[in-house]
Structure formats: C-alpha cells, structure tokens
N, C-alpha and C positions, 0 to 999 in steps of 0.2 A: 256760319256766315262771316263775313272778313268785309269791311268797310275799308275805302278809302279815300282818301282826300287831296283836294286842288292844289295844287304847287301855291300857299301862301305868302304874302309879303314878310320877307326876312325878319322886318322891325316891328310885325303884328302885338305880341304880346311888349315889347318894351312898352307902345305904345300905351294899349291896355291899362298896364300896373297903376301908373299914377291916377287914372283915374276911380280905378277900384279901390285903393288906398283912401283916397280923398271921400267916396261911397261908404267907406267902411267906419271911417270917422265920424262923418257927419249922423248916419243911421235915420234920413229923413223920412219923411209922410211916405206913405206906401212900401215901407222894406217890410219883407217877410221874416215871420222870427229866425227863420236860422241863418238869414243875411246880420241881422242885427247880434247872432251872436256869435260871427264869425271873428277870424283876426285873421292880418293878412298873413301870418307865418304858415297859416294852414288853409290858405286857398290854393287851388292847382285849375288850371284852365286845361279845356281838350284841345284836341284838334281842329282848327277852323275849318270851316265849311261853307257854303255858298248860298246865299236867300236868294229867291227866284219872285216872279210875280206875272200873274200870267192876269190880260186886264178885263175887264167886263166883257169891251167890247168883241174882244176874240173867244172869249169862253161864252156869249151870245151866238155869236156865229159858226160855234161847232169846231173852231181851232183849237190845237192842243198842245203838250209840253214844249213841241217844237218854237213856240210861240211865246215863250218865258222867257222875259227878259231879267238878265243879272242883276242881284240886289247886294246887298250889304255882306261883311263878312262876319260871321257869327260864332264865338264863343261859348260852351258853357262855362258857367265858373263851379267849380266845387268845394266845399268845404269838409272835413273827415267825410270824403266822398259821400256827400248827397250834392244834392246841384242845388243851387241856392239863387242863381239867376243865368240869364244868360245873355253876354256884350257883345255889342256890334260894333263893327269899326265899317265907315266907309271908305272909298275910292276914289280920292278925287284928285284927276292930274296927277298920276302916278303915285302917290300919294295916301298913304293912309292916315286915319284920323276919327277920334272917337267919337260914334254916332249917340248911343244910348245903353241904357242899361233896363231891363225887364226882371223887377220883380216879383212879375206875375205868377202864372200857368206854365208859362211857355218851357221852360227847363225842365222842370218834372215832368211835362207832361210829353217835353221829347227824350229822358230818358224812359220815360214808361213804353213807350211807342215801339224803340229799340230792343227794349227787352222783347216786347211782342213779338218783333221781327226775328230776334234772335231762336226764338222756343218755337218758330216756325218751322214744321219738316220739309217742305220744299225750296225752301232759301237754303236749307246747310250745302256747305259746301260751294257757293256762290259766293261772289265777289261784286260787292254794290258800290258807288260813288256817294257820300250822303252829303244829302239836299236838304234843303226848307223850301216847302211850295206855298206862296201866299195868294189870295184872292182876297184885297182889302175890301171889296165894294162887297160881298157877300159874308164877312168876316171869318172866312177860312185859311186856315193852317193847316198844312200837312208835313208829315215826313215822305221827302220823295228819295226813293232806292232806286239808281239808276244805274241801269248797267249796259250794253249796246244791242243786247238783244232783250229784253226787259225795264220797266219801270214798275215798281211797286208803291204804293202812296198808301200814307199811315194817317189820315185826318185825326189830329189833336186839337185841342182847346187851343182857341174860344171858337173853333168850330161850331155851329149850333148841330143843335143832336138832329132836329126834323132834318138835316141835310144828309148826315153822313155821322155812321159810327165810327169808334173807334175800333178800325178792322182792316185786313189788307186786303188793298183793292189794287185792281188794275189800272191802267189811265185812261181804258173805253170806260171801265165799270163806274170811276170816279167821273169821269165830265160828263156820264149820261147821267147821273146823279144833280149836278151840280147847273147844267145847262137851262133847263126851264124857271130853274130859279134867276141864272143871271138875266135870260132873258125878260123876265117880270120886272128884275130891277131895273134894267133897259128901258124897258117902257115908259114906264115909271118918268127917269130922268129926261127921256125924250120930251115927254109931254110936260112936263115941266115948265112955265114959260114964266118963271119969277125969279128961276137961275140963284135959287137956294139949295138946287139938292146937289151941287155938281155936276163934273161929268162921268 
C-alpha cells in the first residue's frame, strides 16, 4: 500500500518548530512520557495530511464523505521514531498558523491504524490519499484511505468501542454504523430547549 499526500503549504513545518520547541521546554500538564523525554535534535515530523469533519447533521440524514468539510493540517511528530503527538496547523487567509498540539491517543493510535492497513491483503498494491475523519458531536475519529474508486476508514481513539471497532470498514459499513447514533444525538439536541447541549 503506497500513501499519498495533499500539495502542503511550503512553510508548514517552519511554522510547526517553534512551537514544538517552546512544547518541548515547557513539558506541561498532560505531555506523555515520551513527549517529556524527547529533545528537539531527535524529533522528525511526517507528511501533513488533511482533518476532515463530516457534521451531525449530515451524518443524521444519511449523507456521506462527500459531505466532509476541510479541517486542520495535521502532523505527526516523532521521536527515535515512535510518535509522541500529533500538530495541527490551520488555514487561514492563506495562511498557516499553529492550531494545537495532542498529547493524547490520537498519534499512536494513527500510527497503529496504518500499520493495520498496511498488513492488509487487499490494499497491497493500492494507492490511498491519507485522511483524518472526525465526527466531533459523537466523539469519533478515523483514519480515512481514499482513493477515487474506494474509501477505507480505520476508526481510532477516542472513538467509543459500542460504535465501531478498530477494523477496516467501508464508508456504507461505517455510516450505517454511525447513523442511528447520530440521529439519537439529533434528537436529543433538538429537543433541547435550554440551549446548553449545542447544536
């Protein structure tokens, strides 16, 4: 399997450094140990890639990836190659500029995701675009593998488990999965009339 990636903003990773330096010093509340004991001489970033976000209300009414709007640009960061976080820069007005940094799940659990895809026998030999699919109102993540006759989606943490394993699914197999959930949350916020749950 052969991955590839979006024509990126030229100045992405200049950007990046400074603030992963100033990350790397500080070593605040919530860095994972192998962030806290990284240095910067031994971080190496991948190739950015594209967050997607596909919203309640479309994933209620049965629309699908087509319906994913562009999000952030996303790095992992690596350290003696394990991944240790992974930074986002956004877009704005041409423009990039550092959004955040995840200490969490989120990098391990998209290089695990990869490897999956990788040791898959029907992907070899394909050529995938790689994505990040979000669905914030139902707290799912995936890895989206897209290709022009294919999408493959890799749900990882914080995923919840009752939704969707970590497995390769298709994009009917994942939204019929995912659908009756959002719609409950729908409701939910519909009926809502105190205008605390959002929309």
């Amino acid at each position: 399997m052969q991955l590839i990636y979006p024509k990126a903003p030229a100045n992405g990773a200049q950007v990046l450094r400074p603030a992963l330096q100033a990350a790397l010093q500080s070593k605040g509340f919530g860095v994972n140990r192998q962030f806290a004991q990284a240095t910067a001489a031994k971080v190496s970033l991948s190739e950015p890639y594209r967050g997607y976000s596909l919203s309640l209300d479309d994933l209620a009414q049965g629309k699908g990836l087509k319906q994913a709007t562009l999000g952030d640009w996303h790095y992992l960061v690596f350290s003696d190659g394990v991944s240790i976080a992974d930074a986002q820069l956004a877009q704005v007005g041409g423009q990039v500029e550092f959004a955040s940094l995840n200490h969490g799940a989120l990098a391990a659990a998209t290089v695990n995701a990869l490897n999956l895809a990788e040791n898959t026998p029907h992907l070899q030999g394909r050529t995938y675009e790689l994505r990040l699919l979000f669905v914030s109102a139902l707290h799912v993540a995936a890895i989206w593998l897209h290709a022009s006759d294919e999408d493959v989606l890799i749900p990882i943490e914080p995923t919840p488990k009752h939704l969707a394993s970590t497995k390769l699914y298709s994009e009917a197999a994942l939204l019929a999965l995912l659908a009756p959930a959002a719609q409950r949350v729908k409701t939910t916020f519909d009926a809502d009339t105190t205008g605390q749950l959002g929309g």
